[in-house]
C-alpha positions as CSV (number, residue, x, y, z in Angstrom):
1,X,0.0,0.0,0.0
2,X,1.5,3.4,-1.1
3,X,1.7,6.1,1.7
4,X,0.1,9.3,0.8
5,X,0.5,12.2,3.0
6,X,-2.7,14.5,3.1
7,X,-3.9,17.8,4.4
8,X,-7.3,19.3,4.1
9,X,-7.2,23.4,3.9
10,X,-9.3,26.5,4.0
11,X,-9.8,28.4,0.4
12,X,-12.4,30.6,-0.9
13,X,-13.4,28.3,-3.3
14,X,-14.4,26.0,0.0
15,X,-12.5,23.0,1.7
16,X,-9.8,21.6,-0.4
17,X,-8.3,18.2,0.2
18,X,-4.3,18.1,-1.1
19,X,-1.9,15.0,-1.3
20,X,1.3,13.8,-2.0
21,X,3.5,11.1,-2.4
22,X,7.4,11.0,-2.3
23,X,7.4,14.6,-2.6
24,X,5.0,15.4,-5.6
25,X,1.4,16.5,-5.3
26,X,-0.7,14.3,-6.5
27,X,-4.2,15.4,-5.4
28,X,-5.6,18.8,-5.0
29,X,-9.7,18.5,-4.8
30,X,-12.4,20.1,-3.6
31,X,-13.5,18.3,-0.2
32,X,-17.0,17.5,-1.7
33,X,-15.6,15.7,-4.0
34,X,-12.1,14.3,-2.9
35,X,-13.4,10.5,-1.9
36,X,-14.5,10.1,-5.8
37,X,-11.1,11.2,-6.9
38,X,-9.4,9.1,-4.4
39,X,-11.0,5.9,-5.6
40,X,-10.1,7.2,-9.5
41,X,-6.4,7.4,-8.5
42,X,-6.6,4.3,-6.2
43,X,-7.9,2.3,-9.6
44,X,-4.4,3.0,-11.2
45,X,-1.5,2.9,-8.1
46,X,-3.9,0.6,-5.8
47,X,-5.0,1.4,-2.1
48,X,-3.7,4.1,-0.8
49,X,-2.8,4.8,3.3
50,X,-3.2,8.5,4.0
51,X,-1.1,9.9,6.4
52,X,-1.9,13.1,7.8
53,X,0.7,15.9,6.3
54,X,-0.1,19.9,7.7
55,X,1.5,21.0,4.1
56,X,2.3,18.0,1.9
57,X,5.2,18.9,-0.7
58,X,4.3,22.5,0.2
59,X,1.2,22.6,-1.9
60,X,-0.7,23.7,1.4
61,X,1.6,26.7,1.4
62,X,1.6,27.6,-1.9
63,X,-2.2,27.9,-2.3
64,X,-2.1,29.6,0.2
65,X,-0.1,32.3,-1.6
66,X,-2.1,31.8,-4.5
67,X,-5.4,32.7,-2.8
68,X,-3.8,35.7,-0.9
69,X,-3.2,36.8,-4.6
70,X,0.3,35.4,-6.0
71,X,-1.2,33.8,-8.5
72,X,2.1,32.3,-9.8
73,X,2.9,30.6,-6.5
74,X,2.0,27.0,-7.9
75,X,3.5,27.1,-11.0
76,X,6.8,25.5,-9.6
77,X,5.4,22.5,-7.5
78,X,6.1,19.4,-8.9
79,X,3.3,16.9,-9.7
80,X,2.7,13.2,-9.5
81,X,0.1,13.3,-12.0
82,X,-2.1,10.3,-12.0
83,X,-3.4,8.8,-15.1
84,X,-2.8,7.7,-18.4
85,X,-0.4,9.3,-20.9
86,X,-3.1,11.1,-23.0
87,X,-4.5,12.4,-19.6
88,X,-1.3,13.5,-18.4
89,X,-0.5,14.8,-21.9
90,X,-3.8,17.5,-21.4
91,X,-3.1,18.2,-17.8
92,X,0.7,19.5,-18.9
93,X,-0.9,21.3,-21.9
94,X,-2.9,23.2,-18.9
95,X,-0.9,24.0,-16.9
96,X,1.3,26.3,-19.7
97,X,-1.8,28.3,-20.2
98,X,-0.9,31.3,-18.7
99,X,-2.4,32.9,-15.7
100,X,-5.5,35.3,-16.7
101,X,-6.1,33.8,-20.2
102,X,-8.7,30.7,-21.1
103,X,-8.2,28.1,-23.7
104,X,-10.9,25.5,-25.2
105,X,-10.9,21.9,-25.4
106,X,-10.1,21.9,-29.3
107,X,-7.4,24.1,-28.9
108,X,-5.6,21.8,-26.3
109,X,-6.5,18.8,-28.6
110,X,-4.6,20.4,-31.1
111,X,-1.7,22.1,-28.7
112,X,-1.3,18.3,-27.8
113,X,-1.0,16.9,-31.5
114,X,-4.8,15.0,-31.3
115,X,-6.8,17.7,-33.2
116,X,-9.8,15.5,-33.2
117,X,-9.9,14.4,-29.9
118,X,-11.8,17.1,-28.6
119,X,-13.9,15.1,-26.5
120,X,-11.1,13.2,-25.1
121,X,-9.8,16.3,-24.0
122,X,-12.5,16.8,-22.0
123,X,-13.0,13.6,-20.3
124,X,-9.3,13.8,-19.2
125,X,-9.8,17.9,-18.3
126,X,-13.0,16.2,-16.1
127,X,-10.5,13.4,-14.7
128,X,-8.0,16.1,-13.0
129,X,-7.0,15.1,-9.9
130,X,-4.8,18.3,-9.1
131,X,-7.5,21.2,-9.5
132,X,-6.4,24.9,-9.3
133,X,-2.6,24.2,-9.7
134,X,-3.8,21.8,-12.8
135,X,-5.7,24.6,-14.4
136,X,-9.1,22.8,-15.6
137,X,-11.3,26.0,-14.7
138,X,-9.0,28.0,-17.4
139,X,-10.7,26.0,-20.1
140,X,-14.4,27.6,-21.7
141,X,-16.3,26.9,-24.1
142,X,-14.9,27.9,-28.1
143,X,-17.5,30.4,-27.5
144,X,-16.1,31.7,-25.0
145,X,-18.6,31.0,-22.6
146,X,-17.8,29.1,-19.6
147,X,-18.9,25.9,-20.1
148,X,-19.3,23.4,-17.1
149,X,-16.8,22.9,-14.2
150,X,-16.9,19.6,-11.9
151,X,-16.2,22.4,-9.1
152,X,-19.1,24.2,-9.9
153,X,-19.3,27.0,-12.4
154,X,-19.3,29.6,-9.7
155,X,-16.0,28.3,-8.5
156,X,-15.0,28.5,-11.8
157,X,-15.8,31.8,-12.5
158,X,-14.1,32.8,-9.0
159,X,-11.0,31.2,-10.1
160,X,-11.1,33.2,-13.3
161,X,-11.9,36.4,-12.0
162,X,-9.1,35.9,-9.0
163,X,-6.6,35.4,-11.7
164,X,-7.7,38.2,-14.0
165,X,-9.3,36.5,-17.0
166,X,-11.2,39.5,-18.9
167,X,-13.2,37.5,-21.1
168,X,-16.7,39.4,-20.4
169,X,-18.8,36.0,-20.9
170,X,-17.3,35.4,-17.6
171,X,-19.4,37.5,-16.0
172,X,-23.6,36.9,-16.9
173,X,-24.9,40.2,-18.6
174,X,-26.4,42.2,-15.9
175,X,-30.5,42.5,-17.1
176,X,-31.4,46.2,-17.7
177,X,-35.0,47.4,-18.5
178,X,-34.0,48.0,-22.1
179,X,-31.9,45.0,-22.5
180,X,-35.3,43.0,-21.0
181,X,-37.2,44.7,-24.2
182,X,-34.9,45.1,-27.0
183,X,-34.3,40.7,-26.1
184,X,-38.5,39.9,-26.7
């Protein structure tokens, strides 16, 4: 049985459960959702034995720069990302979209060589085990709309907005009297 050494922290975005293993962070969920993710990694490196960890591989300390507002304080942690190669091949084309800008699934399909595996993309942006320092909520519709998150779209949206993304579909239109009649 692998050791994992765990923490579960305060954010913004709500209770966050982090891992690691020799080192490299390996998990990074939302509490509400963390025992699901577990079982996915625990399907490809068997049972793990969580070991309690205040700041595993100093991810604990890192988000918390990150949520104070140094948005680039994650970018240098290592990972033990978790999955297959085409899954890890998306989560590395994530995490080199920059800070403040949004990509779409088609455009990591073809960033990653598999134009027409657009739907792949997304099962394997869905399958993240690292959220926030794996960037998933950077990805939006080709419209530019936001699309779903597994978070929750208003987690998504506070991600965004925390890390500056100006896309104005970000934000729902705000209903005025005359936009109410010009829409009927």
């Amino acid at each position: 049985m692998q050791q994992h050494e765990v923490a579960t922290m305060d954010s913004p975005v709500g209770p966050l459960m982090v891992g690691a293993r020799a080192g490299r962070i390996g998990l990074v969920a939302f509490a509400d959702d963390a025992d699901a993710v577990v079982r996915r990694l625990e399907r490809h490196v068997g049972p793990m034995e969580r070991v309690d960890e205040p700041d595993p591989a100093g991810a604990v300390a890192a988000l918390d720069r990150y949520f104070a507002g140094d948005v680039d304080a994650i970018d240098e942690l290592e990972l033990d990302a978790i999955g297959t190669e085409f899954q890890r091949s998306v989560w590395r084309a994530l995490r080199a979209v920059p800070v403040g800008e949004t990509t779409s699934y088609g455009e990591i399909a073809t960033t990653i060589g598999a134009p027409g595996a657009v739907r792949a993309v997304g099962s394997a942006n869905g399958a993240n085990p690292i959220v926030v320092i794996v960037p998933c909520h950077r990805v939006v519709r080709s419209d530019g709309s936001l699309g779903g998150y597994g978070g929750g779209v208003d987690r998504k949206r506070w991600l965004l907005a925390h890390e500056g993304a100006s896309r104005t579909s970000l934000f729902p239109p705000v209903a005025t009297k005359e936009s109410s009649v010009a829409s009927r």
